[in-house]
DSSP file (Angstrom, degrees, kcal/mol; ACC not computed):
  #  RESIDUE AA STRUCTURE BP1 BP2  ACC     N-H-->O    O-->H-N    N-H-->O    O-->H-N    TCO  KAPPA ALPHA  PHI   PSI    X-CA   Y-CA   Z-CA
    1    1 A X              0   0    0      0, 0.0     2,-0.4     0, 0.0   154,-0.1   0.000 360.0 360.0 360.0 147.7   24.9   19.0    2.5
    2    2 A X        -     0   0    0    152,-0.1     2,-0.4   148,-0.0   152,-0.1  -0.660 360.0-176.7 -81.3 131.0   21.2   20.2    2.6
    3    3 A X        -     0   0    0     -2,-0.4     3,-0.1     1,-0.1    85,-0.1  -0.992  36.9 -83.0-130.9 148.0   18.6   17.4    3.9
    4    4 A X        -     0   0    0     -2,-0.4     2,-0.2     1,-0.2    -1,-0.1   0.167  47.3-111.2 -34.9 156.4   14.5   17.9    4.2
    5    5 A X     >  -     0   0    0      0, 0.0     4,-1.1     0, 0.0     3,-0.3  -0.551  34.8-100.4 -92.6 156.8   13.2   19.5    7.1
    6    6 A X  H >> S+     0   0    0      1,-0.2     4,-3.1    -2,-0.2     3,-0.7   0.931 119.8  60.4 -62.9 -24.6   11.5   17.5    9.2
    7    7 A X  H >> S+     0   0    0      1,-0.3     4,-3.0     2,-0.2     3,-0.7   0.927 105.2  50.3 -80.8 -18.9    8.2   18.5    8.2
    8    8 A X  H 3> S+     0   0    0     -3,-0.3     4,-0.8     2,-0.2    -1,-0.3   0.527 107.6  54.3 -51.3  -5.5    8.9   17.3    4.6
    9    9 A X  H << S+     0   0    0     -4,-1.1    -2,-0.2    -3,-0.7    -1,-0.2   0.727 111.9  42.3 -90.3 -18.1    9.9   14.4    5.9
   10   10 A X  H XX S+     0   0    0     -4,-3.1     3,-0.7    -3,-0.7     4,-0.5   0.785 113.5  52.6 -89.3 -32.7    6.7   14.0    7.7
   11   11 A X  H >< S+     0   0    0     -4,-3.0     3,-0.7    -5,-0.4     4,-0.3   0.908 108.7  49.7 -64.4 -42.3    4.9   15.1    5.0
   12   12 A X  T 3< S+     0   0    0     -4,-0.8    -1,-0.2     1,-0.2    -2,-0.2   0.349 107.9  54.6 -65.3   3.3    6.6   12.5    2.5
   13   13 A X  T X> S+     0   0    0     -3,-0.7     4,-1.4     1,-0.1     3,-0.7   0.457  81.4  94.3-134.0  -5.1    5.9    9.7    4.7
   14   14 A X  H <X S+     0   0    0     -3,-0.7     4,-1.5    -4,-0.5     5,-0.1   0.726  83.4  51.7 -28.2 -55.2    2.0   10.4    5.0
   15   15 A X  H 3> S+     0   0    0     -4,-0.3     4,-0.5     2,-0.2    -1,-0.2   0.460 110.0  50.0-107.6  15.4    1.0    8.0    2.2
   16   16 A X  H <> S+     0   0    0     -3,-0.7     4,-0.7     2,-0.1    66,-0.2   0.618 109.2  49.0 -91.6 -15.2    3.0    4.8    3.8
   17   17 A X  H  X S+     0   0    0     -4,-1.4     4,-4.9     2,-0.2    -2,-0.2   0.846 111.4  53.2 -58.3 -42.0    1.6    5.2    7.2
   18   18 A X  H  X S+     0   0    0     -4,-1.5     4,-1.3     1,-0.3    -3,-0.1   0.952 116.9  37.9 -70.2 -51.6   -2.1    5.4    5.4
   19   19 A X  H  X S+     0   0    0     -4,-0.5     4,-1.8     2,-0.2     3,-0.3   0.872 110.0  61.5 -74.9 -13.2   -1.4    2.3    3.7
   20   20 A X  H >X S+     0   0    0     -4,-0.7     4,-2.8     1,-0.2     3,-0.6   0.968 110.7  38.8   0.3 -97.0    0.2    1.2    6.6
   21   21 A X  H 3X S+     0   0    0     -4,-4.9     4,-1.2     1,-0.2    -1,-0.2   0.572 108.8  60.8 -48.0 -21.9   -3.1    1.6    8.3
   22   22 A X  H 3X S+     0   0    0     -4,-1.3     4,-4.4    -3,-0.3    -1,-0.2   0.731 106.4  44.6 -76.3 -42.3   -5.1    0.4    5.7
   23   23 A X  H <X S+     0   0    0     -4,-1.8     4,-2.2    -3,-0.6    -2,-0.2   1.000 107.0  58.6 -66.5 -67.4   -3.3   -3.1    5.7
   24   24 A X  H >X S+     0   0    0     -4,-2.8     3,-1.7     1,-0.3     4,-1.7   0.879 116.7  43.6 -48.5 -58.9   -3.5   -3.2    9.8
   25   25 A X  H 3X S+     0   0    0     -4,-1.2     4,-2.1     1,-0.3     5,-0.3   0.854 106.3  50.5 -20.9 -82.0   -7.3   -2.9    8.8
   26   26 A X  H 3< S+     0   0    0     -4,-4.4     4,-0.4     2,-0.2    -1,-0.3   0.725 118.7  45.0 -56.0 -22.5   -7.7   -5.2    5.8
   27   27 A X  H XX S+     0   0    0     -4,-2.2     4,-2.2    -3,-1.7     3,-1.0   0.955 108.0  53.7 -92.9 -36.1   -6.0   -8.1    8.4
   28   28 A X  H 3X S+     0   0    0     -4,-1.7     4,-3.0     2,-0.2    -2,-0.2   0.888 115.9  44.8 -46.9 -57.3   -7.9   -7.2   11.4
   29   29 A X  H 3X S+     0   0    0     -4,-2.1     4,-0.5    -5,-0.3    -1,-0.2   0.383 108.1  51.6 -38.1 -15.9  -10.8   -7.8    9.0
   30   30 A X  H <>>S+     0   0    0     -3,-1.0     4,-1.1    -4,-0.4     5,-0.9   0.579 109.3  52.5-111.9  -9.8   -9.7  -11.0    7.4
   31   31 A X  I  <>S+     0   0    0     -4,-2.2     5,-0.9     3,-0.2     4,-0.4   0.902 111.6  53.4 -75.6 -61.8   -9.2  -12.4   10.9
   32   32 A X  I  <5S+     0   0    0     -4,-3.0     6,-1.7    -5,-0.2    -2,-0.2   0.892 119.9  23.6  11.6 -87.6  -12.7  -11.2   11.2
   33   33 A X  I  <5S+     0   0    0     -4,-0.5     4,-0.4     4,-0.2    -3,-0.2   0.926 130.9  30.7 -85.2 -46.3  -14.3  -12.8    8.4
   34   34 A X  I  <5S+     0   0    0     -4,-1.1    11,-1.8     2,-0.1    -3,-0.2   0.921 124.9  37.8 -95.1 -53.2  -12.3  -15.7    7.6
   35   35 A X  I   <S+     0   0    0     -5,-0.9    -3,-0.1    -4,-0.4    -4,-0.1   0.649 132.6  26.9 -53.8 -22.8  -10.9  -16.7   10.6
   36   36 A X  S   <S-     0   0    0     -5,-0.9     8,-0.3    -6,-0.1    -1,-0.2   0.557  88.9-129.4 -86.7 -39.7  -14.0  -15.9   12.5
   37   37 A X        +     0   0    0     -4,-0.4    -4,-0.2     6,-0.4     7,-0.1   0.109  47.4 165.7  70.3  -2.6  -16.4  -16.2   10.4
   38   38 A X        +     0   0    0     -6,-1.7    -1,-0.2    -7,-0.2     2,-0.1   0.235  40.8  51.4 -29.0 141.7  -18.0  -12.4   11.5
   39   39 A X  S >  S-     0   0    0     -3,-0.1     3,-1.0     3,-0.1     2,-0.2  -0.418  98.6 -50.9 111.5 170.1  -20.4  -10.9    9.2
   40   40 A X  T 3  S+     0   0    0      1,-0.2     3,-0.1    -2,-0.1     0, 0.0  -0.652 124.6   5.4 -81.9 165.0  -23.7  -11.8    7.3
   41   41 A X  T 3  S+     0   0    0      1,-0.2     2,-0.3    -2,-0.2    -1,-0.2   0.795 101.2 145.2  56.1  32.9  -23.5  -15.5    5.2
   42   42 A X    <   -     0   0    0     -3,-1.0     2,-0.6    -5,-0.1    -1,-0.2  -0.950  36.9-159.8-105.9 138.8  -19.8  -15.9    6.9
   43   43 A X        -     0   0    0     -2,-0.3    -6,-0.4   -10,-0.1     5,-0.2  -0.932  25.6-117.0-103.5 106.9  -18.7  -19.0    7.8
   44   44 A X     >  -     0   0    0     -2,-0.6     4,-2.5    -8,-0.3    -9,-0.2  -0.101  30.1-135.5  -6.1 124.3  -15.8  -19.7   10.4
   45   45 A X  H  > S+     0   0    0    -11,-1.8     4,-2.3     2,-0.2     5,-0.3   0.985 104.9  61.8 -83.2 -51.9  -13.3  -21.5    7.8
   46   46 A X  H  > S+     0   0    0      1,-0.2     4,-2.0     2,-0.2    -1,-0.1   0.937 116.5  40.6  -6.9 -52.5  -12.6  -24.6   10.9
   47   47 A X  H >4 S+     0   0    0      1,-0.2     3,-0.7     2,-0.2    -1,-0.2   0.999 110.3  44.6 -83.8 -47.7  -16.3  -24.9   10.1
   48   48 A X  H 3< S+     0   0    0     -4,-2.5    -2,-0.2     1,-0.2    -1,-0.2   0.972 118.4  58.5 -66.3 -45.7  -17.0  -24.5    6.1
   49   49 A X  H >< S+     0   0    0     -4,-2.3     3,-1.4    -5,-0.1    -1,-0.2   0.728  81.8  95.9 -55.6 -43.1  -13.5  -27.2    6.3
   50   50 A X  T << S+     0   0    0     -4,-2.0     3,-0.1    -3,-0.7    -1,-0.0  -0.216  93.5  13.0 -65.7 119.7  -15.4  -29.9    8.5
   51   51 A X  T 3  S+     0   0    0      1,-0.3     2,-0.2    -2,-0.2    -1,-0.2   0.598 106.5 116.8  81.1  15.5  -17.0  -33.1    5.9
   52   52 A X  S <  S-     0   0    0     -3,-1.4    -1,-0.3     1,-0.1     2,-0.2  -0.597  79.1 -92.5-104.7 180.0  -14.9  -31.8    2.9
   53   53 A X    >>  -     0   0    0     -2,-0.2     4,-1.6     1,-0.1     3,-0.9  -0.559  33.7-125.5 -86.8 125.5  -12.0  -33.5    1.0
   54   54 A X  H 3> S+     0   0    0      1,-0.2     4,-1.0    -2,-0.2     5,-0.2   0.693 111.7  59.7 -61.3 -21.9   -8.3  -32.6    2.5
   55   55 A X  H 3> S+     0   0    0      2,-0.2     4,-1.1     3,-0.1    -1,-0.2   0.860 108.7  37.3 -97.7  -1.1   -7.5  -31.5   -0.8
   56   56 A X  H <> S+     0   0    0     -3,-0.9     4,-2.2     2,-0.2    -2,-0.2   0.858 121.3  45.8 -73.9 -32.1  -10.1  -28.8   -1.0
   57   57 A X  H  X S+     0   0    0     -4,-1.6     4,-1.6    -8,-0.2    -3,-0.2   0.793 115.2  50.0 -56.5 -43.1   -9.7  -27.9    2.7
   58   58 A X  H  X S+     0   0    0     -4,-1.0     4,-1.3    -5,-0.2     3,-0.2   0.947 116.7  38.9 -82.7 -45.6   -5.8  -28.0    1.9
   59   59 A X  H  X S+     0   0    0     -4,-1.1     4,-2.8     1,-0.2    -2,-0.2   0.939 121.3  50.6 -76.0 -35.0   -6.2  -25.5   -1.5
   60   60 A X  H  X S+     0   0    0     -4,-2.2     4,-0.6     2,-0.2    -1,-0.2   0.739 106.7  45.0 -67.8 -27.3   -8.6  -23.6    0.4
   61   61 A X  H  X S+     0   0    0     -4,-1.6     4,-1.7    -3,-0.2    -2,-0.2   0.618 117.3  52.1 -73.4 -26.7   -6.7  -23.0    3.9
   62   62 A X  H  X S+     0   0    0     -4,-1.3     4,-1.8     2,-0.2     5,-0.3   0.870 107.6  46.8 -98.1 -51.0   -3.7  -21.9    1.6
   63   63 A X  H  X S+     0   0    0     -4,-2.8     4,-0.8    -5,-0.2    -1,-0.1   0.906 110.4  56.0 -32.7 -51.5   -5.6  -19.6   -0.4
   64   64 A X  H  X S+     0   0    0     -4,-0.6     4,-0.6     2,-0.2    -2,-0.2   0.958 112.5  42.6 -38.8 -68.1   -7.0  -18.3    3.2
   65   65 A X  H  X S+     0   0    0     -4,-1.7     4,-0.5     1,-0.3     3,-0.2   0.778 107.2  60.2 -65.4 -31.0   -3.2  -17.6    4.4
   66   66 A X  H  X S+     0   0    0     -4,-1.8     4,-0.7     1,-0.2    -1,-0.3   0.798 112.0  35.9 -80.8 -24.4   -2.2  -16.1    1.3
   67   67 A X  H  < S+     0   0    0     -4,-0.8     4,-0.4    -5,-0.3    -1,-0.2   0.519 118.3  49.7-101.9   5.2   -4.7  -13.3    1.5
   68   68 A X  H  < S+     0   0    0     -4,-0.6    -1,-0.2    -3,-0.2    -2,-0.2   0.355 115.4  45.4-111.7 -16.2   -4.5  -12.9    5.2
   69   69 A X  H  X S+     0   0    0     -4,-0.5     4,-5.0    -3,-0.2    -2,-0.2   0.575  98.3  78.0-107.1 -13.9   -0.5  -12.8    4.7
   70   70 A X  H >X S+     0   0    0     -4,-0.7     3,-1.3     2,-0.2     4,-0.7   0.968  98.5  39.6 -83.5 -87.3   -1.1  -10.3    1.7
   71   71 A X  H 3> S+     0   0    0     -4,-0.4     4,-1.2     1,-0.3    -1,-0.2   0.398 110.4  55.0 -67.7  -2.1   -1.6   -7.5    4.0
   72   72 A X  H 3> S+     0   0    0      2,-0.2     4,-2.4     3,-0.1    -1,-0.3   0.830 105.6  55.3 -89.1 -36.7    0.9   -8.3    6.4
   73   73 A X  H <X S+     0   0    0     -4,-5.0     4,-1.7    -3,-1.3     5,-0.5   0.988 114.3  39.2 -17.7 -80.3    3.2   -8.3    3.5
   74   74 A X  H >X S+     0   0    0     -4,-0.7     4,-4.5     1,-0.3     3,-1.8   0.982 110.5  65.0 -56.3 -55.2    2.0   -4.5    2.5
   75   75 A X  H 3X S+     0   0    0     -4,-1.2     4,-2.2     1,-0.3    -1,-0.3   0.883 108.5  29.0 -47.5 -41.6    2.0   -3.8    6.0
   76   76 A X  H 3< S+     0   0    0     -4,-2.4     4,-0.3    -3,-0.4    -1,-0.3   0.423 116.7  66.9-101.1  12.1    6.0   -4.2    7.0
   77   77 A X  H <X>S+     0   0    0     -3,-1.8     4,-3.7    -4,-1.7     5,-0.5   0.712 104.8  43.4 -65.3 -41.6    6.5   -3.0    3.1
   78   78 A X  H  X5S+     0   0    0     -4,-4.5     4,-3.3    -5,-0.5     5,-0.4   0.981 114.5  45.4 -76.6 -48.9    5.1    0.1    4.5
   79   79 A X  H  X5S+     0   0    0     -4,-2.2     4,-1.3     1,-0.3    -1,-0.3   0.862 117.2  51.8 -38.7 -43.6    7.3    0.3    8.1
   80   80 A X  H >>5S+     0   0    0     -4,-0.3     3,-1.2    -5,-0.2     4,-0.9   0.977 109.6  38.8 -54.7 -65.1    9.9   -0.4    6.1
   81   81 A X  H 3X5S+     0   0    0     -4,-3.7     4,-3.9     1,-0.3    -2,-0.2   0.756 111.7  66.9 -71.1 -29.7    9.5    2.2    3.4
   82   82 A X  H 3<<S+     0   0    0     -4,-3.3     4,-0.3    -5,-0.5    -1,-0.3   0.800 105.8  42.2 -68.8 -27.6    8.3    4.9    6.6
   83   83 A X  H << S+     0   0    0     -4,-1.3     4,-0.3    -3,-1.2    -2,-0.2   0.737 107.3  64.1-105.1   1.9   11.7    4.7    8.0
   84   84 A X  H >< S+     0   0    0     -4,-0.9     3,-0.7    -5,-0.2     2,-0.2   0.970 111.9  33.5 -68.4 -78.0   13.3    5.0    4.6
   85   85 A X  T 3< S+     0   0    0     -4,-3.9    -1,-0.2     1,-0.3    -2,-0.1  -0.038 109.8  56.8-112.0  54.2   12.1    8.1    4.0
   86   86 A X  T 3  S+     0   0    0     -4,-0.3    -1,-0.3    -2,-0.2    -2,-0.2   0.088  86.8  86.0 -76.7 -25.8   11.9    9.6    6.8
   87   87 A X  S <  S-     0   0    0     -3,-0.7     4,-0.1    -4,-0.3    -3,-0.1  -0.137  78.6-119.6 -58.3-164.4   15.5    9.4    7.8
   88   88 A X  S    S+     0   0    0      2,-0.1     2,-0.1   -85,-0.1    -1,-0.1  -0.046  72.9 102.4-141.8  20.0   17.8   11.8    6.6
   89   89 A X  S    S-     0   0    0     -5,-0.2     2,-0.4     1,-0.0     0, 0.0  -0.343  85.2 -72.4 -71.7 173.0   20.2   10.2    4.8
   90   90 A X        +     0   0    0     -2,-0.1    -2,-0.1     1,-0.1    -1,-0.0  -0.774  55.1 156.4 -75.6 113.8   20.3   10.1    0.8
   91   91 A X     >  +     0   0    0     -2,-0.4     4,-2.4    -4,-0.1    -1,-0.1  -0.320  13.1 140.6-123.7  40.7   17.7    8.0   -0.7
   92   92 A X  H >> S+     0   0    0      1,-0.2     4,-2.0     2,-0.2     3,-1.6   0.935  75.5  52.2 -58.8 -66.4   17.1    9.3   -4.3
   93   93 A X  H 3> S+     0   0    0      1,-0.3     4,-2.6     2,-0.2     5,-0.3   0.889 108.8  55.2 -21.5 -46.1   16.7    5.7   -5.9
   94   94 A X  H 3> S+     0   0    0      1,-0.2     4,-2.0     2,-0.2    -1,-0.3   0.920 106.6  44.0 -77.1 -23.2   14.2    5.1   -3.3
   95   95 A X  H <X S+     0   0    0     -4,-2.4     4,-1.6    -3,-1.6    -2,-0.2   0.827 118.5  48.8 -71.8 -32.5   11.9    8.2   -4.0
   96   96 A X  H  X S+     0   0    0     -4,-2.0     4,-3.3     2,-0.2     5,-0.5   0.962 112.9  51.0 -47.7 -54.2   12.3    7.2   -8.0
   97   97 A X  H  X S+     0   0    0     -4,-2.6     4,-2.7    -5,-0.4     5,-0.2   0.955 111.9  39.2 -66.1 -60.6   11.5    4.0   -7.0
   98   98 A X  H  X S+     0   0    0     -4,-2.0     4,-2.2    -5,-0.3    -1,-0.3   0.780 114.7  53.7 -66.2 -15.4    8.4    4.8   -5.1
   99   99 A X  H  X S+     0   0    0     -4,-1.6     4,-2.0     2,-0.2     5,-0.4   0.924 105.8  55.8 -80.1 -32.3    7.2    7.6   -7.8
  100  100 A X  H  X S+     0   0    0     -4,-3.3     4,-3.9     2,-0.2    -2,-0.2   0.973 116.6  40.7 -63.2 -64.4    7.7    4.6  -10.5
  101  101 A X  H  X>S+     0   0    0     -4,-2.7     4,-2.0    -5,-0.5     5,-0.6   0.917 115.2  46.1 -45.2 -59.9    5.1    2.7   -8.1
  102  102 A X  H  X5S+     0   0    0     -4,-2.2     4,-2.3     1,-0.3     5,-0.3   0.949 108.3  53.2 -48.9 -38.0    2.8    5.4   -7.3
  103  103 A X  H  X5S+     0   0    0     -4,-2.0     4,-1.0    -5,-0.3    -1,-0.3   0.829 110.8  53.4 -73.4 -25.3    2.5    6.5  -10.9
  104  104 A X  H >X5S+     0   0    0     -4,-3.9     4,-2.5    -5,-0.4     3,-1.5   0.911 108.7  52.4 -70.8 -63.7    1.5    2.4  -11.6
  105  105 A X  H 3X5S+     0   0    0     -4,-2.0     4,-1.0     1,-0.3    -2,-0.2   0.786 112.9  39.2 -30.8 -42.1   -1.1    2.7   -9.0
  106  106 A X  H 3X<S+     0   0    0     -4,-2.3     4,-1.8    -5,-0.6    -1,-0.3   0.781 110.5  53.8 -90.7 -17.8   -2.6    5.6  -10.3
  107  107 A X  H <X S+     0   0    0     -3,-1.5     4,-0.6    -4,-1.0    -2,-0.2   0.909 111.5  56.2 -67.5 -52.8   -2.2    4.3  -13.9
  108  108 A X  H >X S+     0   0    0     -4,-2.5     3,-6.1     1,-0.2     4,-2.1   0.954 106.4  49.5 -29.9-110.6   -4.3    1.0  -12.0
  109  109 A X  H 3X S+     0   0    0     -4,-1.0     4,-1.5     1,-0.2     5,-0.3   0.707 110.5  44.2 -11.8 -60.2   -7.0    3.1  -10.9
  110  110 A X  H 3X S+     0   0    0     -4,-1.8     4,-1.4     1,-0.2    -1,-0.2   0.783 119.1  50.5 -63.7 -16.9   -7.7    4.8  -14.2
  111  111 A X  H <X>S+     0   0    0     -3,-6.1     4,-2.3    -4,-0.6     5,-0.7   0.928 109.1  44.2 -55.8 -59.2   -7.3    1.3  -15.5
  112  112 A X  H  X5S+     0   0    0     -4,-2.1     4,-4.5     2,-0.2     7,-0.2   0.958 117.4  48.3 -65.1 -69.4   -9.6   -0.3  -13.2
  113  113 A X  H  <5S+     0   0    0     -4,-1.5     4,-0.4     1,-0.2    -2,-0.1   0.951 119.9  36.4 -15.4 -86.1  -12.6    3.0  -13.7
  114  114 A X  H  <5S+     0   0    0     -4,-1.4    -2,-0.2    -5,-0.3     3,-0.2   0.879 134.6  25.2 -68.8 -29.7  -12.5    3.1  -17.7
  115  115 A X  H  <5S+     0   0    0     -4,-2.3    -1,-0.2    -5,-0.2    -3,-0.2   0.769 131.9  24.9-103.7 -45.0  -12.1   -1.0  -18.1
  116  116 A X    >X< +     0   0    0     -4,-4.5     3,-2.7    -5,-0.7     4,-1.5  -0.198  64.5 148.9-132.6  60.5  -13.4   -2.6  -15.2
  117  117 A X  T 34 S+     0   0    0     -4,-0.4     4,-0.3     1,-0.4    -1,-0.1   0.744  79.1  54.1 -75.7 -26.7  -16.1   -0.4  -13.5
  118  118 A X  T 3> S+     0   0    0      1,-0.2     4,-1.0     2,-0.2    -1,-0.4   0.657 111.9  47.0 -99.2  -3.0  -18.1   -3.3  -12.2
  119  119 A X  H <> S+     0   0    0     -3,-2.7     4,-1.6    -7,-0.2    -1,-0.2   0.714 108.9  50.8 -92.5 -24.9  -14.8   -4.8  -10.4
  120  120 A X  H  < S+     0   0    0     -4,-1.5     5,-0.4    -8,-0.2    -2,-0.2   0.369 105.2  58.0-108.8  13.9  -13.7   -1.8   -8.9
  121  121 A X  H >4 S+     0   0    0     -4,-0.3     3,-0.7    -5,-0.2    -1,-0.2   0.631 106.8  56.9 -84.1 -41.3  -17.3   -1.3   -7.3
  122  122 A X  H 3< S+     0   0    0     -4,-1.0    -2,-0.2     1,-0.2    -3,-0.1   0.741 102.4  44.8 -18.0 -66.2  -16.7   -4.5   -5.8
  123  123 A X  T 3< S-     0   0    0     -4,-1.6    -1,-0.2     2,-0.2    -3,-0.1  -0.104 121.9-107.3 -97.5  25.6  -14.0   -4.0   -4.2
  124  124 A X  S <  S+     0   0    0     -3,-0.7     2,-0.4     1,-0.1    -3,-0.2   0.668  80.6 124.7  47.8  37.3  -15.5   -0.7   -3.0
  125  125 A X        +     0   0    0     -5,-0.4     2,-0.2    -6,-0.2    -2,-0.2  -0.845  40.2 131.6-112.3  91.2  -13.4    1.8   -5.1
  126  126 A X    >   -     0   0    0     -2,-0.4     3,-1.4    -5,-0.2     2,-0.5  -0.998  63.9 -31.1-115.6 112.0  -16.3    3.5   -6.6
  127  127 A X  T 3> S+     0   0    0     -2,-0.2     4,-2.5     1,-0.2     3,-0.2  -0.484 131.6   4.4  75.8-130.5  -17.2    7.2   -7.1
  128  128 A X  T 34 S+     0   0    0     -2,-0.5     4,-0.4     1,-0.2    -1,-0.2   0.452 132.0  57.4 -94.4  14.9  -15.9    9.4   -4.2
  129  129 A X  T <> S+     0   0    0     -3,-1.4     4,-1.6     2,-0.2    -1,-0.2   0.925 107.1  52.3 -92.6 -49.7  -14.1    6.4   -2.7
  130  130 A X  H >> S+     0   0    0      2,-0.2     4,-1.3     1,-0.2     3,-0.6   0.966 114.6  42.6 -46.7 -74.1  -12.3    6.1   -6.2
  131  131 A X  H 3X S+     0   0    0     -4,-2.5     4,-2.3     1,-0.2     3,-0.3   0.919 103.5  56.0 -80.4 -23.1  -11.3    9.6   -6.1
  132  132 A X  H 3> S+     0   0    0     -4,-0.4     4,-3.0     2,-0.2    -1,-0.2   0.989 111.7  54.6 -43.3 -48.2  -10.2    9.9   -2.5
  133  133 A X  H <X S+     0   0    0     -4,-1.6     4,-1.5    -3,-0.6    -2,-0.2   0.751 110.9  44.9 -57.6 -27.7   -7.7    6.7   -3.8
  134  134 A X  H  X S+     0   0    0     -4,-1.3     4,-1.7    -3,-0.3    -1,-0.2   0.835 108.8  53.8 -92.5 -38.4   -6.4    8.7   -6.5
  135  135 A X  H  X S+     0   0    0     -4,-2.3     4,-2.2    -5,-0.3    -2,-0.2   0.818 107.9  49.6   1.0 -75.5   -6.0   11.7   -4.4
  136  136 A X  H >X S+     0   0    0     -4,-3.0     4,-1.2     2,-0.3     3,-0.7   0.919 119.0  44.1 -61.4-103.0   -3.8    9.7   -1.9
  137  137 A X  H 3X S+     0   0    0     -4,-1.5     4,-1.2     1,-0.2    -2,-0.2   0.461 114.0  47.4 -42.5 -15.4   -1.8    8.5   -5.3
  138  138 A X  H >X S+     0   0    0     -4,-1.7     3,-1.8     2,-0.2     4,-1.0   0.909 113.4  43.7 -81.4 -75.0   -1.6   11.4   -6.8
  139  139 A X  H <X S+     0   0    0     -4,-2.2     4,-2.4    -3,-0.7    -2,-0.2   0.773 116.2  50.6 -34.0 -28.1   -0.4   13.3   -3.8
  140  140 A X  H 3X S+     0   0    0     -4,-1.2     4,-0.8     1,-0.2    -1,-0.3   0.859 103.6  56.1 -92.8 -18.4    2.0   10.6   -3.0
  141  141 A X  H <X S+     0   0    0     -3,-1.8     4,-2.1    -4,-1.2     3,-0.3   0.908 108.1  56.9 -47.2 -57.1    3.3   10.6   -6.5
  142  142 A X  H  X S+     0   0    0     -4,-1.0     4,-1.1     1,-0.2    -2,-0.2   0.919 110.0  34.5  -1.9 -85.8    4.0   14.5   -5.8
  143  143 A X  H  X S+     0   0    0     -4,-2.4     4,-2.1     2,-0.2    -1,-0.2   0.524 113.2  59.6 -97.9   1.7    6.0   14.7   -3.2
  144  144 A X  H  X S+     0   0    0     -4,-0.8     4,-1.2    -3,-0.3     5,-0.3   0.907 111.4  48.8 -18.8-107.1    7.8   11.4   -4.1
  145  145 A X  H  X S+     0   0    0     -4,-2.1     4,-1.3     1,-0.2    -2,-0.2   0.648 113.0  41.3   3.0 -51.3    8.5   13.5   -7.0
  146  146 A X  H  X S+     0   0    0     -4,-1.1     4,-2.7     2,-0.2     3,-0.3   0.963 112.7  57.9 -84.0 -57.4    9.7   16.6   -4.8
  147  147 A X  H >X S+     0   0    0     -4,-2.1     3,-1.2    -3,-0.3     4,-1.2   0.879 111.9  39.1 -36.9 -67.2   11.7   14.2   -2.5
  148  148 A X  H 3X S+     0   0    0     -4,-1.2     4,-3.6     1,-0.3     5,-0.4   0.840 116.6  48.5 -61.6 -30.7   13.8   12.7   -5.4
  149  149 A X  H 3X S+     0   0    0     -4,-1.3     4,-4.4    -3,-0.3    -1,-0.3   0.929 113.7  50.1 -76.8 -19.7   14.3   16.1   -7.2
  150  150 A X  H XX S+     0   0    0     -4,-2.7     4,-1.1    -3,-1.2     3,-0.9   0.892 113.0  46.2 -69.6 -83.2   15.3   17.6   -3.6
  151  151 A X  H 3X S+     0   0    0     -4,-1.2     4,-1.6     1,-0.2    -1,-0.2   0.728 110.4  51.7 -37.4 -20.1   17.9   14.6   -3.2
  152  152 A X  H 3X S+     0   0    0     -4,-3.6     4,-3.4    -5,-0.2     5,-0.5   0.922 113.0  53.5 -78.7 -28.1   19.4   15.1   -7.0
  153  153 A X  H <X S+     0   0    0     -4,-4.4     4,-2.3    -3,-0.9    -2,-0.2   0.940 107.1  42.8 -28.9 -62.3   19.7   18.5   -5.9
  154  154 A X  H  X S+     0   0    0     -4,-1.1     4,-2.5     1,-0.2    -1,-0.2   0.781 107.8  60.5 -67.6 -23.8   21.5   18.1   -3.0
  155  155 A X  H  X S+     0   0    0     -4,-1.6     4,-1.5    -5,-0.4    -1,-0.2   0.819 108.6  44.3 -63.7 -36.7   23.6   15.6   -4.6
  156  156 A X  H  X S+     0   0    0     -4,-3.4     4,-2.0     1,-0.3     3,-0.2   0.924 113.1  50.8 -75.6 -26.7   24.9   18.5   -7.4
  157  157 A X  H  X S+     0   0    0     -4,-2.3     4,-1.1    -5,-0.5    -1,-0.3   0.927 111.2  48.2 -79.8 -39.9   25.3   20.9   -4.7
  158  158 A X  H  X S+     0   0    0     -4,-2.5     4,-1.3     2,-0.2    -1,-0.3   0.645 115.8  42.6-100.7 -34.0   27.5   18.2   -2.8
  159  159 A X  H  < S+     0   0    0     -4,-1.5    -1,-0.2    -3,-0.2    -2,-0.2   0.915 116.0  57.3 -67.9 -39.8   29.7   17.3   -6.1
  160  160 A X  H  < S+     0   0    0     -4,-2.0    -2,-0.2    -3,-0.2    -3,-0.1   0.826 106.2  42.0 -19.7 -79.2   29.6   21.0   -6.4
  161  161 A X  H  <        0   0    0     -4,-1.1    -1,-0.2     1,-0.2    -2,-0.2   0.864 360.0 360.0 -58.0 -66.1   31.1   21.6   -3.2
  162  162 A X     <        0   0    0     -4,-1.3    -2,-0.2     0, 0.0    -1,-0.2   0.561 360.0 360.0 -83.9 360.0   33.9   18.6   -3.4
């Protein structure tokens, strides 16, 4: 049976290292900011906690962890999904599975632009920051795309064959 060459494999595995990287970011930054308090008008959360009510301190530390946990989530999503497809075994489900996502993502984004422009300025996807993001999903929608159709390939040629 035929399997990707490595540099399609390196190439297919490009936009889960980036978010990858993106996450190590976004936590390195919420340790930053929340834990830290870094930044202009940031407070150290230890400090905004101290003379408040244990159940706002409680809903508020839990909020904290959940958005600090959110990009460790994405992050061992993404190691995970980086040795998925990179190997060289048969993963066709798993390239479906990640073009289904990417094609939400990008679906998001166009969402987010026509519907919610002043939210996705916010969150600093605006302009050419917005289309770099759609870029990334589109490209990673692609070769997603190419990956699965290579694995149903190989799969006929391999029924083919037996």
């Amino acid at each position: 049976m035929r399997r990707p060459h490595f540099a399609l494999r390196v190439l297919s595995v490009l936009p889960f290292i980036l978010f990858g990287a993106i996450a190590v970011i976004a936590f390195v930054a919420w340790i930053g900011l929340v834990v830290f308090g870094l930044g202009a008008d940031q407070e150290a959360i230890w400090r905004w906690a101290s003379g408040r009510s244990s159940a706002e301190v409680l809903a508020q530390v839990a909020l904290a962890a959940g958005i600090g946990l959110g990009p460790v989530a994405v992050l061992l999503l993404t190691m995970w999904a980086t040795m998925r497809g990179f190997g060289e075994q048969p993963a066709l489900y798993f390239w479906l599975f990640a073009e289904i996502v990417f094609a939400a993502l990008g679906l998001a984004l166009v969402a987010g632009r026509t519907q919610w422009p002043g939210f996705m300025e916010s969150i600093g996807l605006a302009g050419a920051q917005w289309w770099f993001a759609f870029a990334i999903v589109g490209y990673s929608m692609i070769v997603a795309h190419l990956r699965a159709r290579g694995e149903r390939r190989a799969a006929t040629e391999e029924e083919d064959d037996g």
